[in-house]
N, C-alpha and C positions, 0 to 999 in steps of 0.2 A: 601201368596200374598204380607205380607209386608216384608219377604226378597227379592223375584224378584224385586218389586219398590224399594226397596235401591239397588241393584246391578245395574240395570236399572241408575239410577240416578249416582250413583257411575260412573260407563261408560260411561255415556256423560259427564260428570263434569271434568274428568280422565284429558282428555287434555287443559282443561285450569287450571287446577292446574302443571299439566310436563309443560307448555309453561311459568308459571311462575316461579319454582323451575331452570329452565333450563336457564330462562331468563340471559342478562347479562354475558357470557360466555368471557372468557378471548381470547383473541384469538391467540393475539401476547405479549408478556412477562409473567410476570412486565420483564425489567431492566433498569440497572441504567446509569445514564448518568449524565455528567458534574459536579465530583465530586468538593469537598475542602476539605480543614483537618476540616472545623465544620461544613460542609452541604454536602448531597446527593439529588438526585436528582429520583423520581422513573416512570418510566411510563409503559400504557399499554393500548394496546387497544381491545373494545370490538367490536362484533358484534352488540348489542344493547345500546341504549341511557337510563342510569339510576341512581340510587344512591349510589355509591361507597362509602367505608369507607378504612380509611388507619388505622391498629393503630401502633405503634412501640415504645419501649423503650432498655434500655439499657440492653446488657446479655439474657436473655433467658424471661424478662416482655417486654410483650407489652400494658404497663398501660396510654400512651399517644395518641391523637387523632392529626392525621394531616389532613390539611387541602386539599380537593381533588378538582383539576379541570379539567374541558370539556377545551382541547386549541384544539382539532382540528376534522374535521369529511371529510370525501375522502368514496367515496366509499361503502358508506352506513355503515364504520364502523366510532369508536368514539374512540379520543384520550383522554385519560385520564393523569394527571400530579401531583404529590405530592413531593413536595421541603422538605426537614426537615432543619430547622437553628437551632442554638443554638448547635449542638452539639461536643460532646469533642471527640479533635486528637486521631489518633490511636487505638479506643475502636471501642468493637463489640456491633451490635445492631442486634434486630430481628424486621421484621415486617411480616404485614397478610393483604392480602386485601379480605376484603367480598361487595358480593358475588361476584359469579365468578372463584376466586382462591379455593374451596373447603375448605378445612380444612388446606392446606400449610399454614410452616411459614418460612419466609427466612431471612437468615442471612448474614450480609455485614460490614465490619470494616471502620471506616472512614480514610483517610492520615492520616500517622503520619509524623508531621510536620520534625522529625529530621531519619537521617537515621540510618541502612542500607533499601534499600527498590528494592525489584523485578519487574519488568514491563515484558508482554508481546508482541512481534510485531508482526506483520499476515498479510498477502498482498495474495487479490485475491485469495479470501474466493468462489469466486462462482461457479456454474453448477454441482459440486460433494457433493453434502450433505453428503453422509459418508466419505468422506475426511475430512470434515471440522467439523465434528462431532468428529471424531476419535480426532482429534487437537486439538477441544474446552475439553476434555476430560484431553490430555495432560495438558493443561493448567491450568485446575479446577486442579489437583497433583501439580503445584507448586505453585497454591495460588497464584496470581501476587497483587501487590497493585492498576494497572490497565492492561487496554487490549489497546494498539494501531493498529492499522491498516490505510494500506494507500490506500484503497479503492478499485473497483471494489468488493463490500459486494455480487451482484447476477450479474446474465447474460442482462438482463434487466430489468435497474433502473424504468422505468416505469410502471412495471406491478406487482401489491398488492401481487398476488397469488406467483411469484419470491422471494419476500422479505417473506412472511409467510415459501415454503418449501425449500429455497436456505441459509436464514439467521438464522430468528426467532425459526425455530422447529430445527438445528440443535446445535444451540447454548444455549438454554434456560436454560440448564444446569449448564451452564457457566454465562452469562450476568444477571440472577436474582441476584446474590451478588457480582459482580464485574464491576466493572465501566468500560466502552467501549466508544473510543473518535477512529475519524477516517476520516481520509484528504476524500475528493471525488475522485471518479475514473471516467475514461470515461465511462464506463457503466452505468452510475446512470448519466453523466450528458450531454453527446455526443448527436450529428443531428441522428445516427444512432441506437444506443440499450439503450440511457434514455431517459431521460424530464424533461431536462436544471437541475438536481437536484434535481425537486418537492420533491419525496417522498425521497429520502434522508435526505435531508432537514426535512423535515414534522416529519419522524421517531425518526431522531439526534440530528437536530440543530434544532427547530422547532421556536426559536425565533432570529434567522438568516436570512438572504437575500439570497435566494440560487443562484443568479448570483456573492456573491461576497463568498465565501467559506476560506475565510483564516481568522485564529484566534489563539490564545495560550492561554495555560493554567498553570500554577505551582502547580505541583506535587511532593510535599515532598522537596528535593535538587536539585528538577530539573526543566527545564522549556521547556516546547513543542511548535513548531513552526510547523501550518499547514498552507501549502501552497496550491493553487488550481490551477492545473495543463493546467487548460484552457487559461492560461494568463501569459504565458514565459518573455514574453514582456512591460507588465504592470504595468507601472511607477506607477499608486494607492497602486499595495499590494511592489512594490518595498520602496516605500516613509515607507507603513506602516512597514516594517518588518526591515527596517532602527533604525526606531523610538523605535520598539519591544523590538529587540534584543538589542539595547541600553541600554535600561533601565532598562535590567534585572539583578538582582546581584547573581541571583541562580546559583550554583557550574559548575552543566552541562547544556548544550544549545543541546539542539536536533533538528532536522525540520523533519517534515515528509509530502511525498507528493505522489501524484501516478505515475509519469512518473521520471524515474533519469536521472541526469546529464550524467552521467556517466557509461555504460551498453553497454559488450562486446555479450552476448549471447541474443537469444529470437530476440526481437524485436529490438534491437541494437541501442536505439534510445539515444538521446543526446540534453537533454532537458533544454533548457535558457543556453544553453554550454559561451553564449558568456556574459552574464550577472553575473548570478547565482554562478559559482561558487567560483568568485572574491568577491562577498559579504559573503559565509559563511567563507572564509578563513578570510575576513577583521575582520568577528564580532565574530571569533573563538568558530565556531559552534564544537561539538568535535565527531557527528555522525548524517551522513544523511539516513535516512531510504524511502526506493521507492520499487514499485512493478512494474507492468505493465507487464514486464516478466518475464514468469513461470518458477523462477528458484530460486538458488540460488544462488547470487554474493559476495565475499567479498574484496574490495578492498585494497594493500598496502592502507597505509596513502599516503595525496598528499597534496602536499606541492610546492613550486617554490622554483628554485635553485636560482633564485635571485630576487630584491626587498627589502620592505620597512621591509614584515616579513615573514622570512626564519624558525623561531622558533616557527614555528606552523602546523600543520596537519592534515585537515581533513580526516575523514573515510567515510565512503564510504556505504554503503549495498543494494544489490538489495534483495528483501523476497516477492517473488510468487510465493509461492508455497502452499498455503492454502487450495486448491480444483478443480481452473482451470486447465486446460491440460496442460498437462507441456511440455515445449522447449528444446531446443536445447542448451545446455550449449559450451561458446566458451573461452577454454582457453587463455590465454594472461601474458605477462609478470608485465603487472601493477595488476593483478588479485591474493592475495595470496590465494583464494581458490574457486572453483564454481564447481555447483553439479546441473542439473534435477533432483530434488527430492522434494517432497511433506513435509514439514518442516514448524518450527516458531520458533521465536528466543526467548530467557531467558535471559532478562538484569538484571545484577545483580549489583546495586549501592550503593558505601558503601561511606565514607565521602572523601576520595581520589582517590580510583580506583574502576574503571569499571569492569566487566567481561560479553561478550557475546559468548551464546552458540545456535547453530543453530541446534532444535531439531527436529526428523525422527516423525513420527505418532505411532512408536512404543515408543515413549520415549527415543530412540538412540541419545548420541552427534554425530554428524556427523562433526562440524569442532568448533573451541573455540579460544577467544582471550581476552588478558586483559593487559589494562597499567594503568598508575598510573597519576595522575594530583595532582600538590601542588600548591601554592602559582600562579595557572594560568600557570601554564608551563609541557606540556609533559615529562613523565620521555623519557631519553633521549634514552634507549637502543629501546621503542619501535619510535620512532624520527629515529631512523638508519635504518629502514626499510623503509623509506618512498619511494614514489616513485614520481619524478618529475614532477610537472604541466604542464611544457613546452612539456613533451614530450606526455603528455595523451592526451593533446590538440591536437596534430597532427594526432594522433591515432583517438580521435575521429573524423575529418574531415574523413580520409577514411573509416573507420567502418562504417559512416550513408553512405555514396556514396555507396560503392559498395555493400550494402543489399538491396537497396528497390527493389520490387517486381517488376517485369518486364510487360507491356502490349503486348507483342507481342512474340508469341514462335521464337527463331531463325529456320530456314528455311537452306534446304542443301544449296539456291540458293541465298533464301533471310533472310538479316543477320536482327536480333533482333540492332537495334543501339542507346542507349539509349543519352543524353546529360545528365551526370555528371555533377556538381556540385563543385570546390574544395572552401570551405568557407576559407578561409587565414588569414582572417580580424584579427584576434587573434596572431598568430602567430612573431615570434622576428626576425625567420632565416628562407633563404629561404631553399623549400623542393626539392629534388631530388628524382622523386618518379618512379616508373614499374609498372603498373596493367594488373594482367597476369589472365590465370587460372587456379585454383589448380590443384592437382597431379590428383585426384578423377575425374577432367571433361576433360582431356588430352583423346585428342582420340576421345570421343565421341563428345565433340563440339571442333570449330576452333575458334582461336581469334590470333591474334597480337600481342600482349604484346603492350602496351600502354606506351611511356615516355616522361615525360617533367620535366618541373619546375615549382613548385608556388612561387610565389615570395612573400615574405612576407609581410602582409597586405593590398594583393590583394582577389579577387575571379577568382576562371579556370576554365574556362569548356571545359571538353573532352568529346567525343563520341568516344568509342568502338564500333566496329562492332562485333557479336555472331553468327557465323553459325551452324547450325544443322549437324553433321557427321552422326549421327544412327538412328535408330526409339526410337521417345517419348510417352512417357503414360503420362497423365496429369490426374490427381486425382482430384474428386471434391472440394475438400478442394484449388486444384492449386499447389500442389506438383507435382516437374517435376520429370521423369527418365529416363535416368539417372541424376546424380546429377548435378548442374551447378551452382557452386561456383566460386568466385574469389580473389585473393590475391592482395595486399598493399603493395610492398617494399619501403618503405621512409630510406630518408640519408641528416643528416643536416651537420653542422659543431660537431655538440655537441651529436646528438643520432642518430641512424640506427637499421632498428628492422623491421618487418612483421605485418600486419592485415592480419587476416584473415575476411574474409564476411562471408553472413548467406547464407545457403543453400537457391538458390532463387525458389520463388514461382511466379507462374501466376496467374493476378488478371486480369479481363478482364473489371475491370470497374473503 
């Protein structure tokens, strides 16, 4: 009798002791965020609100207690935060958090202040978790001293359940001992698949403003510049990144953001083109890293053939290829190399020169480049490849015209007739231009070949007419067939050369 009443007893007591053992569940990390060479930074959040302990010390003791705090609660879960100071450059430390983290102990090295030192970069990490897993994988093999990313982390930034199976579970393997900093993407901040940043914000930056998103940080010999791609325009982060890049004396100057300047495939888009890229050349930025489209870009250096400084050369990178669906890559002569492929890049920084290598999921280089920088000055052989501002600029005026997406199918009867755009405003010489249609839509649609002139810093607008010859499918997605591309012949005094457009899509809203 008295073992049924202890079993009895036992059985009903059963789940509120599992409800307390169980309590407190880690849910999203730990990882790390907003390193220095003598502080880390740890977070994590649980499902329940409770008493968290951090301990961590140097090497393989965790004989030190840090201090834990509640900074935020969404959701019905609870953010948890633990800063460590005091500690020394370059050394490994381990930490444990109970409860929650079971019996794990993780380990993380802090900056070392002097080089050589590895960084990671990742663009448009989201919708494919075993892509972006396979990656994080890649990445955890070369050990980076951080993770950059230029954002677009899920499909939509405003939903918790996104950031747990798009971010946090495929990377966790990775982001527990590696520090991860990351510009905003339209996905986390757009009217249409975020919310203005919130949880970006809350997850990353959580003692940031998430309408204003631009900040830097120095890392080792180098010094990072994020930008927040909402605001092209925006004389405050303009003013600030003035101020920034001024006053930094680190070796190399990076920016990273989510939309580029400069981007022939994908999304073809061409971002603060008339601002932006006069100021990274002014403040001799030596690589700009952007995603947005799923691909991957590597630009000659770009440089202007004339002006105040001909002896300098920005790079260039578009990196989306993380996990989103990948695009349409569109070759070009300012382009020294670009690939559709699922990749992330391996920067490798020693006290004079660079090296970046653009790695496959399988650990494959797929394309590599490296020069040297001394005393502030490009070594000069890679300086010989650069390729012209004046003329990229021209380039990109037709590249964004003649890609956007079309509202209206052309019609055998009744023509598709859009109004063009030509932005000039930039521009030295005037342009002699043709917009035709390529080899691939001959036949099947009719068009005129379009010619004029822009006249140098003006704006033109042309409207083509598009007529329908065949029968078309239009795919949910708004892919037309057959294909309906179009061509860019420009001819200055000084360059002559082809755009190609993106294969155009129907959007009917």
């Amino acid at each position: 009798m008295r073992r049924i009443f202890y079993f009895y007893t036992v059985f009903l007591l059963l789940p509120l002791y599992a409800g307390n053992i169980f309590a407190q569940q880690i849910i999203n990390g730990p990882y790390l965020a907003e390193p220095g060479e003598t502080s880390m930074t740890i977070r994590w959040e649980s499902d329940s609100k409770g008493d968290f302990h951090l301990d961590y010390g140097k090497g393989n003791k965790m004989n030190r207690p840090a201090t834990v705090k509640l900074i935020g609660q969404k959701n019905d879960h609870f953010l948890y935060e633990a800063t460590l100071n005091n500690l020394r450059s370059g050394t490994k430390y381990t930490y444990s958090i109970r409860p929650g983290d079971g019996s794990h102990s993780h380990v993380f090295k802090t900056i070392a202040s002097k080089p050589p030192m590895t960084f990671a970069v990742l663009g448009d990490s989201r919708s494919k978790a075993r892509i972006f897993s396979a990656i994080a994988s890649q990445i955890c093999d070369i050990d980076p001293t951080v993770i950059i990313a230029n954002g677009d982390l899920v499909a939509n930034g405003g939903n918790p359940g996104q950031w747990h199976s798009q971010f946090f579970e495929p990377s966790k393997e990775m982001i527990d001992h590696i520090p991860f900093l990351s510009a905003v993407g339209d996905h986390e901040s757009d009217n249409v698949d975020g919310d203005s940043a919130k949880l970006f914000t809350y997850y990353l930056f959580p003692h940031k403003d998430n309408m204003k998103l631009w900040f830097s940080y120095d890392i080792g010999n180098a010094h990072f510049i994020f930008l927040d791609w909402r605001y092209p325009d925006s004389k405050e982060m303009e003013d600030w990144f003035k101020k920034d890049a001024a006053a930094s004396d680190k070796k190399w100057k990076f920016v990273v953001m989510h939309r580029p300047p400069y981007n022939l495939g994908g999304h073809h888009v061409s971002w603060g083109k008339n601002i932006w890229p006069d100021l990274f050349q002014k403040y001799r930025i030596d690589v700009v890293f952007s995603g947005h489209s799923h691909l991957y870009e590597r630009f000659f250096p770009i440089k202007p053939e004339t002006g105040k400084d001909t002896t300098w050369a920005v790079s260039y990178i578009t990196t989306g290829g993380a996990g989103a669906s990948l695009y349409e890559a569109t070759p070009g002569p300012s382009l020294a190399y670009t690939k559709s492929v699922n990749h992330f890049l391996k920067v490798d920084l020693g006290k004079d020169k660079i090296e970046i290598k653009a790695i496959g999921v399988k650990g494959e280089t797929l394309d590599s480049v490296s020069w040297s920088k001394k005393k502030g000055h490009i070594d000069a052989k890679y300086l010989s490849t650069s390729f012209p501002k004046e003329e990229i600029d021209i380039i990109n005026i037709f590249n964004t015209s003649i890609s956007e997406r079309i509202d209206r199918i052309p019609m055998v009867q009744v023509p598709y007739a859009p109004v063009i755009e030509l932005d000039g405003r930039k521009i030295k010489e005037d342009v002699n231009f043709t917009i035709h249609l390529a080899k691939e839509s001959e036949g099947k649609y009719k068009m005129e070949p379009v010619t004029g002139v822009m006249k140098a810093g003006t704006i033109l607008k042309i409207q083509p007419k598009i007529f329908g010859r065949s029968t078309m499918t239009v795919s949910k997605w708004g892919t037309l067939s057959p294909v309906l591309r179009l061509i860019a012949d420009y001819k200055t005094r000084s360059f002559s050369g082809s755009v190609k457009g993106v294969r155009l899509e129907y959007i009917s809203y």
